[in-house]
C-alpha positions in Angstrom: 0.0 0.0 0.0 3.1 2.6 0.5 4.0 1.8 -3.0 1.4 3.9 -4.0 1.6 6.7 -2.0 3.2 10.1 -2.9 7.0 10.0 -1.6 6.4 12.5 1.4 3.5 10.7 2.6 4.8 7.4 2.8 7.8 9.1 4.8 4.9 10.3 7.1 3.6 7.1 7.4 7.0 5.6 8.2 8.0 7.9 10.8 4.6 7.5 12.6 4.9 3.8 12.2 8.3 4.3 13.8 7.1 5.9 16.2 4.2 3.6 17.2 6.3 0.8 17.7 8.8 2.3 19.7 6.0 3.5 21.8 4.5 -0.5 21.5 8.2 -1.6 22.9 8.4 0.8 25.1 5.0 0.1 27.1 5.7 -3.6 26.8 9.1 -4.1 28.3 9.4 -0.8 30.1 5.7 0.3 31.7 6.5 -1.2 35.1 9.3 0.9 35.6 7.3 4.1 35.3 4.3 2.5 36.9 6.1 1.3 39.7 8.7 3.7 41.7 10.0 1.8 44.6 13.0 3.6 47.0 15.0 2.8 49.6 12.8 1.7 52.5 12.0 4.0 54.6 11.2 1.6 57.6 13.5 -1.0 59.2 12.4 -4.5 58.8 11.4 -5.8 62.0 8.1 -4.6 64.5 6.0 -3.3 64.1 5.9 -4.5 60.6 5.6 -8.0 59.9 6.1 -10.5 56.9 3.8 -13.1 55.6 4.1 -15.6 53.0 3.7 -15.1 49.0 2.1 -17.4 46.9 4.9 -19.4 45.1 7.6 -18.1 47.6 8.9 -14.9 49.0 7.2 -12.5 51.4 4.7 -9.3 51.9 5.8 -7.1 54.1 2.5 -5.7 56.3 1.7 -2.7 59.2 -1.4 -3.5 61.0 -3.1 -1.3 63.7 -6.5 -2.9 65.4 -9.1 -0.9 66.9 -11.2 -3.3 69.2 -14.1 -0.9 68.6 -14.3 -0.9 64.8 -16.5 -2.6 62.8 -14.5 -2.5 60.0 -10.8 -3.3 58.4 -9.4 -1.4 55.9 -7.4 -3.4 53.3 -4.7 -0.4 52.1 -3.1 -0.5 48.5 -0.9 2.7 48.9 0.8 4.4 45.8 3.5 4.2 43.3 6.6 6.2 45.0 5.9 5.4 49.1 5.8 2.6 51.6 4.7 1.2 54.4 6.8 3.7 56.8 5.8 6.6 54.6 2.0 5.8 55.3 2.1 5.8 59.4 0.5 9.3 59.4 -2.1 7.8 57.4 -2.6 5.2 59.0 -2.5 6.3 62.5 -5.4 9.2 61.4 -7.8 6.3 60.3 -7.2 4.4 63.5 -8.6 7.6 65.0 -11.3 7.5 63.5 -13.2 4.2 63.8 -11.1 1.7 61.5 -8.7 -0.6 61.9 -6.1 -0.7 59.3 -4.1 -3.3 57.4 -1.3 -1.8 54.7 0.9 -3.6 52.6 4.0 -3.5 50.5 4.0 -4.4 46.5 6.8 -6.6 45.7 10.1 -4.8 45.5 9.0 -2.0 47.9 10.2 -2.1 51.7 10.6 -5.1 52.8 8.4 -7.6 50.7 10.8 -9.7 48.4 10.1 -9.6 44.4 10.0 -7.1 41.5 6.9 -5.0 41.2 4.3 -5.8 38.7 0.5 -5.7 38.2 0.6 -9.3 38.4 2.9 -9.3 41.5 0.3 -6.7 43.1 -2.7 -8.6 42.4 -0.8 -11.6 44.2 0.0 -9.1 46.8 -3.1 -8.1 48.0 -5.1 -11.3 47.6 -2.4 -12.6 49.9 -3.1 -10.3 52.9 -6.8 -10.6 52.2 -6.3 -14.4 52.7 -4.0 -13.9 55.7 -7.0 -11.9 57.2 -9.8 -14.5 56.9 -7.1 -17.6 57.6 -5.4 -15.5 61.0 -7.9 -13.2 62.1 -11.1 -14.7 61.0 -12.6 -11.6 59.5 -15.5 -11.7 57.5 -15.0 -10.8 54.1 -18.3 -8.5 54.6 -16.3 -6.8 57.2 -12.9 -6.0 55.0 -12.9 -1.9 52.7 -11.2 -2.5 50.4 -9.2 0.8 49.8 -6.7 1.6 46.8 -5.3 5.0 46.6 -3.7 6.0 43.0 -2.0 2.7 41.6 -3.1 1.2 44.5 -6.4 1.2 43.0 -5.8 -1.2 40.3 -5.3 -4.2 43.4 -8.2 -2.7 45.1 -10.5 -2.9 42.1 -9.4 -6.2 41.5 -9.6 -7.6 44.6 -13.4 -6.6 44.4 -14.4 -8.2 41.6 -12.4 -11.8 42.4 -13.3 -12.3 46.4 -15.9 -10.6 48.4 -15.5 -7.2 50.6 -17.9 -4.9 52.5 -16.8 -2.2 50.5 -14.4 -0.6 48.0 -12.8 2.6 48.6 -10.9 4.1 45.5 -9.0 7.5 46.1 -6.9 9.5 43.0 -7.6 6.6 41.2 -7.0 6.1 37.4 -9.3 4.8 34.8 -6.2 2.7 33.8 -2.4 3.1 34.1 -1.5 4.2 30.2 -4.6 6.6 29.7 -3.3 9.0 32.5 -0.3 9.9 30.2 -2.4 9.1 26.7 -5.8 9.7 27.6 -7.2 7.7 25.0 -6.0 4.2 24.9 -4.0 4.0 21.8 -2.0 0.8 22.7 -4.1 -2.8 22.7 -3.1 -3.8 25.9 -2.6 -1.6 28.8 -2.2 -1.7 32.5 -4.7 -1.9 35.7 -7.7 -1.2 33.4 -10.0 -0.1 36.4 -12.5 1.2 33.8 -13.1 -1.7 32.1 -13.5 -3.5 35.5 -15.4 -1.0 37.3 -18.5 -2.3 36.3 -18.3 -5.5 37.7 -17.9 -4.4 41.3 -21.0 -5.5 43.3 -20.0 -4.1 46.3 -20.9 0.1 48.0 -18.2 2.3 46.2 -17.1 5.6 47.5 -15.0 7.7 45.2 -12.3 10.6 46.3 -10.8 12.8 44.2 -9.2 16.2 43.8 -10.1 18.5 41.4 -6.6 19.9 41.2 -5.0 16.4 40.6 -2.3 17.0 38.6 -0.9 13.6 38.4 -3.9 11.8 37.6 -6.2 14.7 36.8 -10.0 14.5 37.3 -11.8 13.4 34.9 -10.4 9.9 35.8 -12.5 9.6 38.9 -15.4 11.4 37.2 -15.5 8.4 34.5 -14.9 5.9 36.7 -18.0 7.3 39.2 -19.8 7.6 36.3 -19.0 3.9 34.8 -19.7 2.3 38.6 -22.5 0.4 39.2 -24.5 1.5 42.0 -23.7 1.9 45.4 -22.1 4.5 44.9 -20.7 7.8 46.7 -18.2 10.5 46.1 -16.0 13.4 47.8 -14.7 15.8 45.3 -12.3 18.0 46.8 -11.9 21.5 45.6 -8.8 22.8 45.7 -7.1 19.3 46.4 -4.1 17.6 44.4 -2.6 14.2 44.1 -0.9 13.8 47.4 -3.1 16.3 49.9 -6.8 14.8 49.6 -6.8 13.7 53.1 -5.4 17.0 54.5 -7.1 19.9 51.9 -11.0 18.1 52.6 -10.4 18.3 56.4 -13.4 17.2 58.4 -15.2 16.5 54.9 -12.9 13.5 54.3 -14.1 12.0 57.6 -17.3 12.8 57.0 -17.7 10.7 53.8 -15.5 7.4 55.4 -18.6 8.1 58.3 -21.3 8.3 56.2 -19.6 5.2 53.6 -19.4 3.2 57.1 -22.9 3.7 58.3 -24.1 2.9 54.4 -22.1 -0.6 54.0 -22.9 -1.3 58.0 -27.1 -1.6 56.1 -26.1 -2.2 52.8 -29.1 -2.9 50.8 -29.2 -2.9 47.1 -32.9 -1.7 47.0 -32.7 0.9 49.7 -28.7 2.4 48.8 -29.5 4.8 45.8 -26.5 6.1 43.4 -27.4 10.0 44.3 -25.5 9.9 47.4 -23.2 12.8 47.4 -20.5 14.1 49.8 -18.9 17.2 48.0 -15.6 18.4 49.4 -14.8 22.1 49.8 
């Protein structure tokens, strides 16, 4: 078919072909680096963390802190550049307020063995959900599943494969490639959370700020929009990638309240789609 082009347009052609599959190579052999970001640790390895077994060998390294009066366990999936010592804050603030709260490393961050991978982190988090039905005998009605940026790709899939009370997704993407491409251009990609939203059958809450300039918006707008129903969301004015939790304030507690109280009566007929917690 080049043949019988003019010469300058089947230089065009070559050049963007070029360019396509340079960009194909690059996504398939090189997307985990750039998804993934893991630095030195900044914990020691040792308590209060702890290590539990991987499927096929190798450990996840985990930080758990119980609240005997909550009712329910956060399953954290943190993001692409931090780790388990990075989140204490975090985790410490939703302690305070009514949860208890089990974090994990991916592969390849802090002290879990491995490389990262979507793969890896799907293996990562089913294996602390496990660990939490074998070792503390929590129901799986009674887990939240909560994925924040990347980490909403295990989060989203941990949904749709095993049972939880709930699924909290915060700065999340509607799939790894579309936050740099926008439209997927590539016929494979990674964490597709879009295409898997709609098989969540579990309450949803989304949080997002509208300043994100990481992964912007309109990501958690399609994905609320693509949920089934239960659903909520916080939009937070003024908020960016990193400072939801802080820039909502007493709104961000608010809506993990009011998502609490919601899964705590769950009821497909009675929890409608139009509730709405907006942010400052």
């Amino acid at each position: 078919m080049l043949e019988h082009m003019p010469g300058a347009m089947r230089s065009i052609v070559r050049i963007a072909l070029g360019v396509y599959a340079s960009l194909f190579a690059f996504a398939w052999f090189f997307s985990d680096a750039v998804i993934f970001q893991p630095r030195p640790p900044s914990y020691s390895d040792g308590p209060p963390y702890r290590k539990i077994p991987a499927p096929g060998g190798g450990f996840v390294a985990i930080r758990s802190l119980w609240n005997p009066k909550a009712r329910f366990t956060i399953l954290f999936s943190h993001g692409n550049a931090e780790d388990l010592g990075d989140l204490e804050p975090s985790l410490r603030a939703y302690a305070a307020h009514g949860f208890s709260v089990v974090a994990y490393d991916y592969s390849g961050y802090g002290a879990s063995t491995g490389s990262p991978s979507e793969e890896a982190a799907y293996a990562n988090i089913l294996a602390v959900y496990e660990y939490l039905l074998r070792e503390h005998g929590l129901p799986p009605e009674r887990i939240i599943a909560f994925g924040r940026s990347v980490g909403s790709g295990p989060g989203v899939e941990l949904a749709i494969r095993k049972p939880v009370g709930g699924l909290i997704l915060e700065s999340a993407f509607t799939s790894a490639f579309r936050v740099a491409t926008i439209l997927p251009i590539l016929p494979f990609d990674r964490f597709e959370n879009i295409r898997k939203i709609s098989s969540v059958r579990c309450p949803l809450l989304f949080i997002h700020g509208r300043r994100d300039g990481i992964v912007a918006f309109r990501h958690g707008e399609t994905l609320y929009d693509r949920a089934p129903s239960p659903k909520m969301r916080l939009w937070v004015d003024g908020a960016g990638h990193n400072d939801v939790m802080r820039t909502a304030g007493e709104a961000y507690w608010k809506a993990l309240a009011e998502f609490e109280r919601c899964v705590s009566v769950y009821n497909p007929r009675t929890f409608g789609s139009q509730v709405t917690v907006q942010g400052r």
